[in-house]
Structures are given as structure tokens and as C-alpha cells.
N, C-alpha and C positions, 0 to 999 in steps of 0.2 A: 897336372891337367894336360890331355893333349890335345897339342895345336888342332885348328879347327879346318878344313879345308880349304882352298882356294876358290873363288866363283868359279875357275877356268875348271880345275878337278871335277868340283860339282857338274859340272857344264857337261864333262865327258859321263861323268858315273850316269846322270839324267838319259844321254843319248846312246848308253852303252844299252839299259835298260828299253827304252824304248825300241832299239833295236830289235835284242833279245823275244818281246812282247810282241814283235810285230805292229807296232804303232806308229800310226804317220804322224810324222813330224819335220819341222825345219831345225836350222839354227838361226838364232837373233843375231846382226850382225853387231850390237852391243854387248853380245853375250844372254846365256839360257838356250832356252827352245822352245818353241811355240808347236802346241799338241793338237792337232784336226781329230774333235771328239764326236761320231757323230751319233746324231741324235733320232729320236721319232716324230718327236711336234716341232722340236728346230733342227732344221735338215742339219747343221754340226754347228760346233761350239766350239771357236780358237783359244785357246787357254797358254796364256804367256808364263815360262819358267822362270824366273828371273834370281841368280844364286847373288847374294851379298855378301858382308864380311861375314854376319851371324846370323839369316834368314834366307829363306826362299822365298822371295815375293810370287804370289799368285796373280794373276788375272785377265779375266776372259770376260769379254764383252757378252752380253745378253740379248740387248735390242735397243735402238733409237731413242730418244727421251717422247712421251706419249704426246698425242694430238688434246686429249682430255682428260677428266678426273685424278689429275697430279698426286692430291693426296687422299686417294679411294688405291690407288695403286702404292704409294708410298707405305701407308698402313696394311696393307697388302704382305709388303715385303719384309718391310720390321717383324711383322707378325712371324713371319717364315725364320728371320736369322735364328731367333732364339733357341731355337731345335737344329741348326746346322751345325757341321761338321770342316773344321778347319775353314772356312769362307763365308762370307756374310755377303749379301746386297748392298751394294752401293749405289749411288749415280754421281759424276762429276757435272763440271761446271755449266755442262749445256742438257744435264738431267737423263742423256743414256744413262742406262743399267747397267753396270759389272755385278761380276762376282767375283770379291778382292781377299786375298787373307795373309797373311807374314805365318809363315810355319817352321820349326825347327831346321837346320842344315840337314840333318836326321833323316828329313823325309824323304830323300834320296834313297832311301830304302828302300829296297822294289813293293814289298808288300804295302805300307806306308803310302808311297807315292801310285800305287795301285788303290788305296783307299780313298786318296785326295781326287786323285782326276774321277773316281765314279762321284764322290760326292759332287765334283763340280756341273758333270753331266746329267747326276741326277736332277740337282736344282736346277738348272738352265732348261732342261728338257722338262719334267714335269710341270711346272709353273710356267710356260712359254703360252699355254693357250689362253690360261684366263691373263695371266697378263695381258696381253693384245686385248682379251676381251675387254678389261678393262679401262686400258689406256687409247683402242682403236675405234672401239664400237661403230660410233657413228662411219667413220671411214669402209669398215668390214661390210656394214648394211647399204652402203653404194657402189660398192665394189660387187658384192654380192646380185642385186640388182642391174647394174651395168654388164655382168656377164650374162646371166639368165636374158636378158635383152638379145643382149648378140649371139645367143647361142653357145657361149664358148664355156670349158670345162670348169666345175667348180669344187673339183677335187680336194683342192688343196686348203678349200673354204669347210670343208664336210665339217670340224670340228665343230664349225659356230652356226652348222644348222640350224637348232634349236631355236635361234633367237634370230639368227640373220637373213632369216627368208621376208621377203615384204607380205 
């Protein structure tokens, strides 16, 4: 059986790759590298590399823990893991969203680790609006209102038209 890489190795092969890809990234100063994914509905997605003895730990923050409907959104996102790809929805202790997964050493494989960061961008970016719809609502339709008030742009709001105009 052969020896399995070092965190520090992985650490390089990840940011040899990333290089290679043109992909912006940091290094953690615990070690990995943290990936700026960027997105359409969430302007980008930080996605932490983290290599271990026998895993790559994933994860990349989503969005704040919600103002309402906790578990209109929770059932939301369970619904979502069960069709993901290397990463699943989580929330920690004060109910932010990640998107967290443990994936083979392996994944360091450009093409592998090319599949994992779209997966992660996909989910963070396609589900980013109703999410907010669902967890921000009432907050969107004051904000929404408070601009149209003062005149000021509501570009960034266009997604929740439908519903967030008074």
C-alpha cells in the first residue's frame, strides 16, 4: 500500500493546480488554501481546502444564520444534500450555512478537484436566492421599500421582485 501524502504535499499539489487553472486563491496559515469562487446570485463563495492525515476537509461559508423560518429553510436544504455531489449543507452552532464535505486525499486531482469546487459553487450560487427568500423575506421587503423611498438603486434586489415590491 502506498504511503499516503503529507497535508504540507497536498497543500502544494492544491496550489500548484490552482495556479496552473488560474484560480484565485490564498494559503491558510494552518495549512490548505482558501478558493474565491465567484458566483452570479452570490457575488463569490470562500471555499476552505483543508488536507489531513486521510481527507480533504471542505468548506465554504454560504450565508448568515436566517432572521425567519429556520426550519422552512432547513427542510429546504436537507431536501437539496440528497442529490449533492461531494458536500452537503450544514449550519454550525449559531445556524450559518456551510457547505462542508471530508473527500478522499485523491481529490487533489485537478480534474476531481475541478468537479468538487463547481459542485460547491454550483450549490452556494444557485440556491443563494431562494435561500435569502426564504430565511430574509420580511427583511428584503423593507429594504426593498426603504430604497424605492429614497430613490436609491435596487439592482441587486431585481431577483426578489416578484414578491418584494409593496
Amino acid at each position: 500500500m502506498p504511503d499516503s501524502p503529507t497535508a504540507a504535499e497536498v497543500t502544494e499539489s492544491l496550489a500548484a493546480i490552482m495556479d496552473e487553472r488560474e484560480i484565485e486563491y490564498e494559503r491558510l496559515p494552518s495549512g490548505g488554501i482558501v478558493v474565491t469562487l465567484p458566483g452570479e446570485h452570490k457575488q463569490k463563495t470562500l471555499c476552505n481546502l483543508v488536507p489531513g492525515e486521510h481527507a480533504l476537509r471542505v468548506e465554504a461559508f454560504v450565508m448568515r444564520h436566517p432572521d425567519e423560518n429556520r426550519e422552512q429553510l432547513w427542510a429546504y436544504l436537507l431536501q437539496r444534500n440528497a442529490r449533492m455531489y461531494g458536500v452537503a449543507f450544514s449550519i454550525d452552532g449559531n445556524g450559518d450555512v456551510y457547505l462542508t464535505g471530508r473527500v478522499s486525499l485523491q481529490a487533489a486531482d485537478p480534474d476531481e478537484l475541478d468537479r468538487l469546487l463547481g459542485s460547491v459553487l454550483r450549490y452556494a450560487d444557485e440556491n443563494f436566492d431562494e435561500m435569502l427568500a426564504i430565511g430574509f423575506r420580511s427583511a428584503i421587503k423593507r429594504e426593498w421599500a426603504w430604497r424605492e423611498s429614497r430613490g436609491e438603486s435596487l439592482a441587486n434586489l431585481r431577483a426578489f421582485a416578484s414578491w418584494a415590491r409593496p
